[in-house]
N, C-alpha and C positions, 0 to 999 in steps of 0.2 A: 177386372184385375188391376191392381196396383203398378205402377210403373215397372217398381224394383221390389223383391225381397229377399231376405235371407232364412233358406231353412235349414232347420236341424239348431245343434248335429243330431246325429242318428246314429246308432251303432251301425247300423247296416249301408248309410251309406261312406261310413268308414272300411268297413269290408271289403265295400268295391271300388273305391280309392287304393288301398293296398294291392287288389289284384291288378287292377289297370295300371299305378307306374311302373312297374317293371317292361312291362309292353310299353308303354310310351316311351322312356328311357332309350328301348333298342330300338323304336321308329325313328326317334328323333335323333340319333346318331348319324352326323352325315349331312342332316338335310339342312337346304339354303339357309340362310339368316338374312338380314336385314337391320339397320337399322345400325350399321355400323358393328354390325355381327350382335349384338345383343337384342334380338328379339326374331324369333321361328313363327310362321304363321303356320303350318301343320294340317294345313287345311287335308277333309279325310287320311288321317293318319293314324287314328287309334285300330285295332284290328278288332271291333266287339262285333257283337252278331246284331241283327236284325231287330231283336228286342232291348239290345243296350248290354246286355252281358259280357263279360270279361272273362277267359279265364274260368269257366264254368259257374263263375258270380253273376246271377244275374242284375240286372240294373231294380234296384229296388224303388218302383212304381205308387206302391201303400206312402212310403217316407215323403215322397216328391208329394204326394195329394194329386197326382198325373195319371189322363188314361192312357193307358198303354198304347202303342201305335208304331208302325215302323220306322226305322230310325237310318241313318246313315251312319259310315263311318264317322267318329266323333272329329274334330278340329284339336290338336294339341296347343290351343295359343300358350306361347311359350317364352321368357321373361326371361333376360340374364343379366348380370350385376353390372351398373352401369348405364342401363337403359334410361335414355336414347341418346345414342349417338352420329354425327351425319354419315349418311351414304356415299360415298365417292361418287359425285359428277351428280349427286342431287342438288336441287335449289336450296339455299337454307332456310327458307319459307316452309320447306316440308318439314325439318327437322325444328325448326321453332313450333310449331304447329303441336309438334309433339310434347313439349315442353312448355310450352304454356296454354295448350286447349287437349291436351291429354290425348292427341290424336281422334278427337271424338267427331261420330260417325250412326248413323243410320242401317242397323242390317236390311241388304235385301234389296238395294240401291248400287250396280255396276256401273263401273268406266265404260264408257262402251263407242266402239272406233277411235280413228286417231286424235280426236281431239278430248274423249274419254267423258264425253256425258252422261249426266246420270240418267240411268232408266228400272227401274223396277222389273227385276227377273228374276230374283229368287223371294216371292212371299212366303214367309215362315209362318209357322202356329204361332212359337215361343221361342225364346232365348233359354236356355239352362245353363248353366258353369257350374262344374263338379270340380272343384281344386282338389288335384292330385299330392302338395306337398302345403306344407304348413308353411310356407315365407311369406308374410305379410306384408314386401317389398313389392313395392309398382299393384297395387290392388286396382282391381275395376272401380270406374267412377262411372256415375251417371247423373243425369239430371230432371230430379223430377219433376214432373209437369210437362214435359215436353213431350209427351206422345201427343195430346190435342195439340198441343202447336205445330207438332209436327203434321196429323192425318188432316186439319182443317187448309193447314198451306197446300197439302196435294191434290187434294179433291178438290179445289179451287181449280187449278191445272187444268186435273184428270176428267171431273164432270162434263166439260162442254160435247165430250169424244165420245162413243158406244165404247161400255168398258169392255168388251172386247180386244178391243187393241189400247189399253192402257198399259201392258208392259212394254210399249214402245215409243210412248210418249215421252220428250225430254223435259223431267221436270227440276234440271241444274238448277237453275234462276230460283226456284219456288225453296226446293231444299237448301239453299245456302243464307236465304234471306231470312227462313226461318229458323235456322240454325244459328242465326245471330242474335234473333230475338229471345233463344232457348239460355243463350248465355247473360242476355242482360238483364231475365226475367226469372229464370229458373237458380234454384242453387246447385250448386255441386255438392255432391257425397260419395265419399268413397267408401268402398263398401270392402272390407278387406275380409277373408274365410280362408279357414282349415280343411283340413280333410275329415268328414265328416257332417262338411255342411256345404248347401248348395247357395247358388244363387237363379232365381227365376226372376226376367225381366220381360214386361209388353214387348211384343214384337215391334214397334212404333218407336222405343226409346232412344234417345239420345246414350251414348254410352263411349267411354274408351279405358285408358291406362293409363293410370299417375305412374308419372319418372319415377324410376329407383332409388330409394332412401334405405337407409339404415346398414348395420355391416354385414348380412347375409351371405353367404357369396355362391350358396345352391341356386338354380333355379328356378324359379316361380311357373310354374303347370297346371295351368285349369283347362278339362274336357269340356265344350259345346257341341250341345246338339239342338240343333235346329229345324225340325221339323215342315215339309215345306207344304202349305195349303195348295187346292185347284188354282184359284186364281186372287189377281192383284183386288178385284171389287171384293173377294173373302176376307181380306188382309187388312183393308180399311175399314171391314165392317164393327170389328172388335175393339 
């Protein structure tokens, strides 16, 4: 599989775009923000079933080229005009971060204790982003090439341990070193989509969100669903 790509559109998966925002809309009424109130992370917040349906829409499987499999509630990452702006009593290192490296990040990789190291505890199959509205404001970036850079810098880590307890390995140091090389080496693409068409990325990729341009002033709504494999040796395998 290719880092990044974009599919469709698809009549059908236009269908379930339409069924799902209205649900997202009233999930996401109310919930935290971030980011200086202009960005909702939504995490499990779409209300679909099992197989991805909405709404008695179900998630069309045939369009994605995807085998069917159980699903979680979806992620509502969710975008509003102005993004990014700082957090009160954040660093501005975090809010630069955002703005000039797009917040980009690793799924699958948590903070973990107080000092928030990284360690691998949710391995995914896949990445999918289904955009719910048509703003082509703050689109997903990614970087391709960066999944090997990325799975050769962890397994360097991770090898020497029984992968057994490789989600508990801290491989901070390995992920950030490599994450630099991903920038100096790798290009950036933003990948901006409608409703109607998906985006599928490696689980491995490098990925985040370009800052808000243009006069839009809806908000930008793409559904992921992330699938998560048995274990961290499954994750690297691909």
């Amino acid at each position: 599989m290719v880092d990044a790509r974009v599919l469709g559109p698809h009549p059908a998966l236009r269908t379930w775009a339409d069924a799902a925002l209205p649900l997202a809309q009233a999930a996401l009424a109310g919930t935290e923000r971030r980011a200086g109130g202009t960005w909702a992370v939504g995490l499990d917040l779409l209300s679909n079933d099992a197989a991805g349906g909405v709404a008695g829409v179900p998630l069309p499987w045939e369009a994605l080229g995807l085998t069917p499999q159980p699903l979680h509630r979806a992620q509502l990452s969710t975008i509003y005009p102005g993004y990014p702006l700082p957090d009160p009593g954040e660093p501005e290192s975090a809010n630069r971060f955002r703005l000039t490296r797009d917040a980009a990040h690793m799924d699958g990789l948590l903070p973990i204790g107080p000092d928030k190291r990284r360690m691998i505890k949710e391995p995914h199959a896949w990445i999918l982003g289904l955009p719910l509205t048509d703003s082509p404001a703050a689109p997903l970036v990614v970087w391709p090439g960066s999944a090997a850079i990325l799975r050769a810098a962890l397994l360097a880590v991770l090898s020497p341990h029984p992968p057994e307890v490789w989600s508990d390995i801290d491989v901070t140091e390995a992920y950030t070193t490599a994450r630099r090389q991903v920038f100096a080496t790798c290009p950036r693409v933003e990948m901006p989509v409608r409703r109607g068409q998906a985006t599928l990325l490696h689980r491995l990729t490098l990925h985040g969100v370009a800052p808000w341009s243009g006069p839009e002033t809806a908000p930008r709504i793409i559904a992921y669903f992330r699938p998560q494999l048995a274990t961290v040796q499954d994750w690297l395998a691909g």
